[in-house]
Backbone as JSON Lines, residues from 0, in Angstrom:
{"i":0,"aa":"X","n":[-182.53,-130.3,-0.05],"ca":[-182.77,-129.15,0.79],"c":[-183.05,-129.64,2.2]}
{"i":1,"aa":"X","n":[-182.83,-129.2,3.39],"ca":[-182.95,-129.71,4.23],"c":[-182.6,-127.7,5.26]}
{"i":2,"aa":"X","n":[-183.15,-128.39,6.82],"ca":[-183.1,-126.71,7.8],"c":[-182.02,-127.78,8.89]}
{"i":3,"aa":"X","n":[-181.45,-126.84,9.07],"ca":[-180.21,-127.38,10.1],"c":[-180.21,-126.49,11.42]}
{"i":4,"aa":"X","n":[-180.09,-128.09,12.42],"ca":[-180.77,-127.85,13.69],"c":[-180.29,-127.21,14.68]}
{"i":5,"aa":"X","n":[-178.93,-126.26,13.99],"ca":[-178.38,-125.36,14.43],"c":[-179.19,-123.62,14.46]}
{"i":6,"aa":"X","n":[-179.82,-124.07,13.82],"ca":[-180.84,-122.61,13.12],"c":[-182.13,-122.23,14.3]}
{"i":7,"aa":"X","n":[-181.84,-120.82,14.75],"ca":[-182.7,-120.9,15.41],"c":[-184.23,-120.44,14.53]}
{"i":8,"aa":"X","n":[-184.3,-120.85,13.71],"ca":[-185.92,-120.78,12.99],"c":[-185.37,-120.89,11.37]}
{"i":9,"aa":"X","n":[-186.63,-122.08,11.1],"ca":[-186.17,-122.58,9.61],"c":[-187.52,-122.87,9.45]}
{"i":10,"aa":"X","n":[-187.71,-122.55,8.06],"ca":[-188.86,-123.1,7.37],"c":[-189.39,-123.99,6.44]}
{"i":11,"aa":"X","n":[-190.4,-123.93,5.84],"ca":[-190.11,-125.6,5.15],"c":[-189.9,-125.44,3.51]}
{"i":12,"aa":"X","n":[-189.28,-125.9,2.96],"ca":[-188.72,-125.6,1.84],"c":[-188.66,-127.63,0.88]}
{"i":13,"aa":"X","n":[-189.54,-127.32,0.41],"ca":[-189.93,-128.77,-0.82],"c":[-189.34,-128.39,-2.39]}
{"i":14,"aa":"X","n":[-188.42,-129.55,-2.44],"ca":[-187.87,-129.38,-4.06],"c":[-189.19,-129.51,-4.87]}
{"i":15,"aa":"X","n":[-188.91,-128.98,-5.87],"ca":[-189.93,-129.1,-6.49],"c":[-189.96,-129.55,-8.32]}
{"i":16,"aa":"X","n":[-191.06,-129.61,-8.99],"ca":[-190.83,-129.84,-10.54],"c":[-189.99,-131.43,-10.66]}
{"i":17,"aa":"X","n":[-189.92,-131.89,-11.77],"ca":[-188.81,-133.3,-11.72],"c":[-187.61,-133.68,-11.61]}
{"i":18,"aa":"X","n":[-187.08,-132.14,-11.46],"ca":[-185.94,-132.17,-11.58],"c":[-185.82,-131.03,-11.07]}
{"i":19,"aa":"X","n":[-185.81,-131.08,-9.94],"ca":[-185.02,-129.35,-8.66],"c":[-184.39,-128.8,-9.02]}
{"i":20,"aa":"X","n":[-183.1,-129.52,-9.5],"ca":[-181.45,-128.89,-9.73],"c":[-181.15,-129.17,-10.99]}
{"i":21,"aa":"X","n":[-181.05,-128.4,-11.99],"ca":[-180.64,-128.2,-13.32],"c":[-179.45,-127.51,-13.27]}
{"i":22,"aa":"X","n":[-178.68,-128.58,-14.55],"ca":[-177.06,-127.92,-14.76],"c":[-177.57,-127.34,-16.33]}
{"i":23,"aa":"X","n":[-177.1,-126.4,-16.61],"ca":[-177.11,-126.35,-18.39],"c":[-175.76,-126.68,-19.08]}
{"i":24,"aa":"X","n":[-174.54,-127.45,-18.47],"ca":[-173.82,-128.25,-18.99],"c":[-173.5,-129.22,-17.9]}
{"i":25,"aa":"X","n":[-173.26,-130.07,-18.31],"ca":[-172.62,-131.39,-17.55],"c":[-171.03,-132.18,-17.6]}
{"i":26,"aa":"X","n":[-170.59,-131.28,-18.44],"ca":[-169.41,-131.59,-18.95],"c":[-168.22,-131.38,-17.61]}
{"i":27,"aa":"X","n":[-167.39,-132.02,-17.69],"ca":[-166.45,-132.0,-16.68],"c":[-165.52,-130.18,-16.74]}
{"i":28,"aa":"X","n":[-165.37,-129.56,-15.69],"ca":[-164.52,-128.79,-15.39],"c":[-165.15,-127.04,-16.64]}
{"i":29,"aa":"X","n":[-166.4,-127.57,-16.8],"ca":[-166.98,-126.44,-17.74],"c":[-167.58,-125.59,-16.53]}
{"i":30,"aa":"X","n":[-167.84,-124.17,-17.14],"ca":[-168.68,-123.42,-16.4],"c":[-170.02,-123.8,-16.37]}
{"i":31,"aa":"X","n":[-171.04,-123.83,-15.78],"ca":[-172.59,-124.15,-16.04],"c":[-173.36,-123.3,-14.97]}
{"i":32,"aa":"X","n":[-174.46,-123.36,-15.33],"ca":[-175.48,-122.32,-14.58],"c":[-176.51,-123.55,-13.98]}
{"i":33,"aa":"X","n":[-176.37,-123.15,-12.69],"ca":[-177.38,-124.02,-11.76],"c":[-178.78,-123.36,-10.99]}
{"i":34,"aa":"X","n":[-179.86,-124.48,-11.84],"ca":[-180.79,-123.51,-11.28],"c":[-181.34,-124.78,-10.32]}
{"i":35,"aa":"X","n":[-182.3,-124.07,-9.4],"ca":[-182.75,-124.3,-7.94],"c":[-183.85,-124.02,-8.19]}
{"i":36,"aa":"X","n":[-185.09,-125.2,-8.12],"ca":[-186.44,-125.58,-8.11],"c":[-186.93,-125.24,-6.78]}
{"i":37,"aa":"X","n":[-187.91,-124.96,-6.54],"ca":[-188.7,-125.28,-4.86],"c":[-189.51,-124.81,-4.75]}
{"i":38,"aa":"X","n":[-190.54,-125.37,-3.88],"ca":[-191.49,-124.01,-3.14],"c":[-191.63,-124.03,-1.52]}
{"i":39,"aa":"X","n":[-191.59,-123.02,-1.23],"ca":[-191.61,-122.58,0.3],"c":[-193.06,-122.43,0.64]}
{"i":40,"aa":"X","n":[-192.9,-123.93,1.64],"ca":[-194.38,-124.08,2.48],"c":[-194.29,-123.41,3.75]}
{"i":41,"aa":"X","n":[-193.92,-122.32,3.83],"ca":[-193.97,-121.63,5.39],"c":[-193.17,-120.35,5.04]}
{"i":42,"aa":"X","n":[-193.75,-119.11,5.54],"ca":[-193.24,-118.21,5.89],"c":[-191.9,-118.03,6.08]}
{"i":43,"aa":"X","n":[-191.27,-117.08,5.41],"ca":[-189.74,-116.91,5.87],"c":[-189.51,-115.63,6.16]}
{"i":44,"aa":"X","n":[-188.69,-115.78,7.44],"ca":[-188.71,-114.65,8.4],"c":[-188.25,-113.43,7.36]}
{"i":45,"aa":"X","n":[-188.14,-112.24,8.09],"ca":[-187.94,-111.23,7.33],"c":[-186.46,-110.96,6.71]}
{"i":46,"aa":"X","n":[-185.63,-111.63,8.03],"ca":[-184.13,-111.66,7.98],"c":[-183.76,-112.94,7.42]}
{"i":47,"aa":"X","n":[-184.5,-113.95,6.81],"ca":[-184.53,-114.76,6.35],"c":[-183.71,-115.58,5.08]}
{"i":48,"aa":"X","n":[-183.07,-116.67,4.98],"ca":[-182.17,-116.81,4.04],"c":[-182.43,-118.11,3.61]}
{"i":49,"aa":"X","n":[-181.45,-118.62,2.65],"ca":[-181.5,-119.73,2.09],"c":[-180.07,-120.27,2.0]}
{"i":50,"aa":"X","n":[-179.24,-121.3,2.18],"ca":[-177.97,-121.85,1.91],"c":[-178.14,-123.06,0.93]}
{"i":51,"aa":"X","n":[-177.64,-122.63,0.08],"ca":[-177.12,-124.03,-0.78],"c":[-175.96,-124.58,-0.99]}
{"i":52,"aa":"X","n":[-175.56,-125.2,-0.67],"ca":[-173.86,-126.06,-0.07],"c":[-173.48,-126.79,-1.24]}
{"i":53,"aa":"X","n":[-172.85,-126.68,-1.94],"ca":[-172.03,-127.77,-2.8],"c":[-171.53,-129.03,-2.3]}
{"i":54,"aa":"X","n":[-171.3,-130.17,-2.91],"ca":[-170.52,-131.16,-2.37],"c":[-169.23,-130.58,-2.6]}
{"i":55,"aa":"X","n":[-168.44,-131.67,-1.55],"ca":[-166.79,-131.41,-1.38],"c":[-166.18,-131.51,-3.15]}
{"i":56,"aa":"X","n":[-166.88,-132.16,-4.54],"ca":[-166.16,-132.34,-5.43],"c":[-166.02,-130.87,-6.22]}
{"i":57,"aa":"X","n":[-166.51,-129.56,-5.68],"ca":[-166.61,-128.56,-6.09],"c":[-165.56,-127.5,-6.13]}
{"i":58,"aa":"X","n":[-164.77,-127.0,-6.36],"ca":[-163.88,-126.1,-5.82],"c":[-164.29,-125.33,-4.72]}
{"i":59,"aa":"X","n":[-163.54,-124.35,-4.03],"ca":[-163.54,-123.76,-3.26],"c":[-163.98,-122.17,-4.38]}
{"i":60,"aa":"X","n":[-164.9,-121.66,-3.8],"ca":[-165.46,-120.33,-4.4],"c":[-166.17,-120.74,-5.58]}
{"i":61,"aa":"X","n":[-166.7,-122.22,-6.01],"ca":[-167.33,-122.65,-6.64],"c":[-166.51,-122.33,-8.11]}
{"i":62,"aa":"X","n":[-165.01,-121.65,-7.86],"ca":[-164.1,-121.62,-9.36],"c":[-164.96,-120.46,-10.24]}
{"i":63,"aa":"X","n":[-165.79,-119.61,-9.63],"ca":[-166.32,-118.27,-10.09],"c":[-165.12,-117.55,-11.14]}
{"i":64,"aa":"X","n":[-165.09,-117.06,-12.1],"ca":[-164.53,-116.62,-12.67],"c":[-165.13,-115.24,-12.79]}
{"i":65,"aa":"X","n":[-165.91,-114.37,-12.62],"ca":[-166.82,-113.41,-12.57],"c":[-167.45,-113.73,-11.14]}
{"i":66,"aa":"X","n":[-167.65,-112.25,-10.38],"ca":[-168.58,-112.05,-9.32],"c":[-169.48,-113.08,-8.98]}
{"i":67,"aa":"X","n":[-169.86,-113.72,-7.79],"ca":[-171.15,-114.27,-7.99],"c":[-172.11,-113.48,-8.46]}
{"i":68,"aa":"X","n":[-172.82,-114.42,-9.03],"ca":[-174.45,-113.86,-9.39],"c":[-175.65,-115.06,-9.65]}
{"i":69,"aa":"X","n":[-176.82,-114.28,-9.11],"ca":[-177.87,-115.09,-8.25],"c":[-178.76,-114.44,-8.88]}
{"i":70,"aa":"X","n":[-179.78,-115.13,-9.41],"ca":[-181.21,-114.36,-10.16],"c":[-182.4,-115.23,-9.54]}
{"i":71,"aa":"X","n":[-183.65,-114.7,-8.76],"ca":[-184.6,-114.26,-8.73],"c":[-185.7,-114.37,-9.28]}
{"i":72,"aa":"X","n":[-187.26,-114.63,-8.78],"ca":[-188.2,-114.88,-9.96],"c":[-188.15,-112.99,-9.89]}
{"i":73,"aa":"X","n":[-188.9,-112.47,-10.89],"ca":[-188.98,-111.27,-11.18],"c":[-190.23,-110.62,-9.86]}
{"i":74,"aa":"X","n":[-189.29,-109.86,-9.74],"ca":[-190.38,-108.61,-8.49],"c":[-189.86,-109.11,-7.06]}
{"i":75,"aa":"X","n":[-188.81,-109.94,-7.42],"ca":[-188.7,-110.21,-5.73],"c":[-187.05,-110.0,-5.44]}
{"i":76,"aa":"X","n":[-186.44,-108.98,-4.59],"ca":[-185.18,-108.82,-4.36],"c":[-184.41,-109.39,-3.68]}
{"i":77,"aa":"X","n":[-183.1,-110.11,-4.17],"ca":[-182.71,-110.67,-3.18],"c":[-181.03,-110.29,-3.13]}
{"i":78,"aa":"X","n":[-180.13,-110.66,-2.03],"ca":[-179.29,-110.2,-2.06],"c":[-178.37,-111.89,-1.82]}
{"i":79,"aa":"X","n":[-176.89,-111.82,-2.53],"ca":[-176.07,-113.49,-2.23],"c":[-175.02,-112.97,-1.78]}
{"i":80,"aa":"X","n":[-174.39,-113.89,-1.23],"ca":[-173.3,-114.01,-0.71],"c":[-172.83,-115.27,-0.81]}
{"i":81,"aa":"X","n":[-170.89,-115.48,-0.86],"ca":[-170.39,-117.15,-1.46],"c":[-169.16,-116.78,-0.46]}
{"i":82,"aa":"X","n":[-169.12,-118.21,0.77],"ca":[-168.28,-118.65,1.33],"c":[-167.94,-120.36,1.15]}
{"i":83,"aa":"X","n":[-166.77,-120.24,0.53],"ca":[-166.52,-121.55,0.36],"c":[-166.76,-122.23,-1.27]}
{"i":84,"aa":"X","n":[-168.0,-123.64,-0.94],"ca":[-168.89,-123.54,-1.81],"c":[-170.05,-123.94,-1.24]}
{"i":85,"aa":"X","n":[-170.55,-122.57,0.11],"ca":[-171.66,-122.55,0.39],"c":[-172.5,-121.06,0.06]}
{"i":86,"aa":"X","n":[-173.6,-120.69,-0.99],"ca":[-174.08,-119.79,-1.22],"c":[-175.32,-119.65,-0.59]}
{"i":87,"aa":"X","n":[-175.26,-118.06,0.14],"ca":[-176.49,-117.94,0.77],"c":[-177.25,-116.8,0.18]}
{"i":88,"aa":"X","n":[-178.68,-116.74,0.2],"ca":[-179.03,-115.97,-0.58],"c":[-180.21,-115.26,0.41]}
{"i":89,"aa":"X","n":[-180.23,-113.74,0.55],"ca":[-180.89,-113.16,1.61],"c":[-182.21,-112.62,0.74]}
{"i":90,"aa":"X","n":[-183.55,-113.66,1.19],"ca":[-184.68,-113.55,0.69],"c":[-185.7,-113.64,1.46]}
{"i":91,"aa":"X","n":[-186.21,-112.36,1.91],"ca":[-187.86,-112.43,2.85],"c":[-188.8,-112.23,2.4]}
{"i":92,"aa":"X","n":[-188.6,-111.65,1.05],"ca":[-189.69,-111.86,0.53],"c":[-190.42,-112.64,-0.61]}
{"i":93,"aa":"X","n":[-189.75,-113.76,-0.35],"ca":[-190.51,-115.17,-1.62],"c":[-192.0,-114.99,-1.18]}
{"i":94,"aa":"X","n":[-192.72,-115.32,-2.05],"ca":[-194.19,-115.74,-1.91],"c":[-194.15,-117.27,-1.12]}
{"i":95,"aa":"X","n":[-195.11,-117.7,-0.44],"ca":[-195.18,-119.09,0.79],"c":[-196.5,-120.01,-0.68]}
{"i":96,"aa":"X","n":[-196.08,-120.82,-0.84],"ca":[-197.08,-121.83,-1.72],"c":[-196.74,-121.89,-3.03]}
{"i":97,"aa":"X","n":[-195.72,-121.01,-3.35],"ca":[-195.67,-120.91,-5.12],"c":[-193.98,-121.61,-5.16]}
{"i":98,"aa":"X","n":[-194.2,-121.6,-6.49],"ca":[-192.69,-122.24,-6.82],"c":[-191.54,-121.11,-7.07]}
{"i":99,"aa":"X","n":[-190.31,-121.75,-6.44],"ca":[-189.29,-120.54,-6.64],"c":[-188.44,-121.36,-7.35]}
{"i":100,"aa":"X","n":[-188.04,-120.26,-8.51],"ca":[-186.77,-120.92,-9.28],"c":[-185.17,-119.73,-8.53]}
{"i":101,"aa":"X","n":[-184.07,-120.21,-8.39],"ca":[-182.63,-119.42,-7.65],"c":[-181.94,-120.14,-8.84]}
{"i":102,"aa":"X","n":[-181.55,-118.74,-9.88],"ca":[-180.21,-119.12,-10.53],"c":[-178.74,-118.97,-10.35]}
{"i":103,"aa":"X","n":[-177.66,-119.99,-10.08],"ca":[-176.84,-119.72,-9.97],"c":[-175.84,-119.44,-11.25]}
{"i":104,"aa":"X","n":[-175.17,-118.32,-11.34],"ca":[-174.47,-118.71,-12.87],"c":[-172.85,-119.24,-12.96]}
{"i":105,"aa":"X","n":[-172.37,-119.72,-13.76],"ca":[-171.15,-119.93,-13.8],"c":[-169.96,-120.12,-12.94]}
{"i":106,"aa":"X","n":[-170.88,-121.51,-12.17],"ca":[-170.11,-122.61,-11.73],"c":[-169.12,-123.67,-12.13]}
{"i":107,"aa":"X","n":[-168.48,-123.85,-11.75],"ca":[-167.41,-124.26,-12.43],"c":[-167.65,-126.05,-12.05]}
{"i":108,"aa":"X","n":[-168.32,-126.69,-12.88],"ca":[-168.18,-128.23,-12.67],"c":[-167.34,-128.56,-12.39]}
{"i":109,"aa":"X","n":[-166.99,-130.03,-11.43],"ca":[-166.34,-130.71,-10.62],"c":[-165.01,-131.4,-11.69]}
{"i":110,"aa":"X","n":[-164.17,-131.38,-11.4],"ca":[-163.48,-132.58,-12.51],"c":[-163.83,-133.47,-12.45]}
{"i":111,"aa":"X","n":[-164.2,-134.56,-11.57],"ca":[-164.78,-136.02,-11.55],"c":[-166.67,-135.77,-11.02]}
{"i":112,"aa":"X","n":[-166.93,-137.0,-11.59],"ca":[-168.22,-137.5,-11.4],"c":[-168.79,-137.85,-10.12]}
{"i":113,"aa":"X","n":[-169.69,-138.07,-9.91],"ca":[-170.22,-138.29,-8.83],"c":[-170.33,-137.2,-7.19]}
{"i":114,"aa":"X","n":[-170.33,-137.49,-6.37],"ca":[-171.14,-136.25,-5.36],"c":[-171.19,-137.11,-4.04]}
{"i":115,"aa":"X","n":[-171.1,-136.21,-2.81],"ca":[-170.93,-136.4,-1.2],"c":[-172.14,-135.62,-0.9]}
């Protein structure tokens, strides 16, 4: 995770748990659901978002076979959007100190191994 210094206001965002990024398959060219560990140490603006970028070994539209879809801890609304295989997810109202889990579903794993 990282705020890019193109942004005119970013906040601080720490992976979190032992493992941030969970696949629930690993298998080459399978669908899998990716979930996203963290907690947000700072306020996020109201218009506020989050991007999570794939590496280049990803397809383009992340090979979605169904709509994107993006889940949420419960009580908090958020809205996604997928350009490329960069997904942004429009969230102002996370809680600041607690842990957020962002599920992505049915991504389409890379054919080869390894990551940019």
């Amino acid at each position: 995770f990282w705020a890019r210094p193109e942004l005119s206001c970013a906040g601080r965002v720490k992976p979190s748990g032992t493992y941030p990024i969970q696949l629930s398959l690993l298998n080459r060219n399978d669908l899998a659901d990716y979930t996203f560990t963290f907690t947000i140490e700072t306020a996020v603006p109201q218009e506020g978002h989050f991007e999570i970028e794939f590496p280049s070994e990803y397809v383009n539209q992340l090979g979605l076979a169904n709509s994107l879809r993006v889940e949420a801890p419960a009580g908090v609304s958020v809205t996604s959007s997928l350009s490329g295989r960069k997904v942004t997810v429009n969230a102002g109202e996370f809680p600041v100190n607690a842990q957020v889990e962002i599920v992505i579903f049915d991504v389409k794993n890379p054919s080869k191994t390894g990551g940019t």
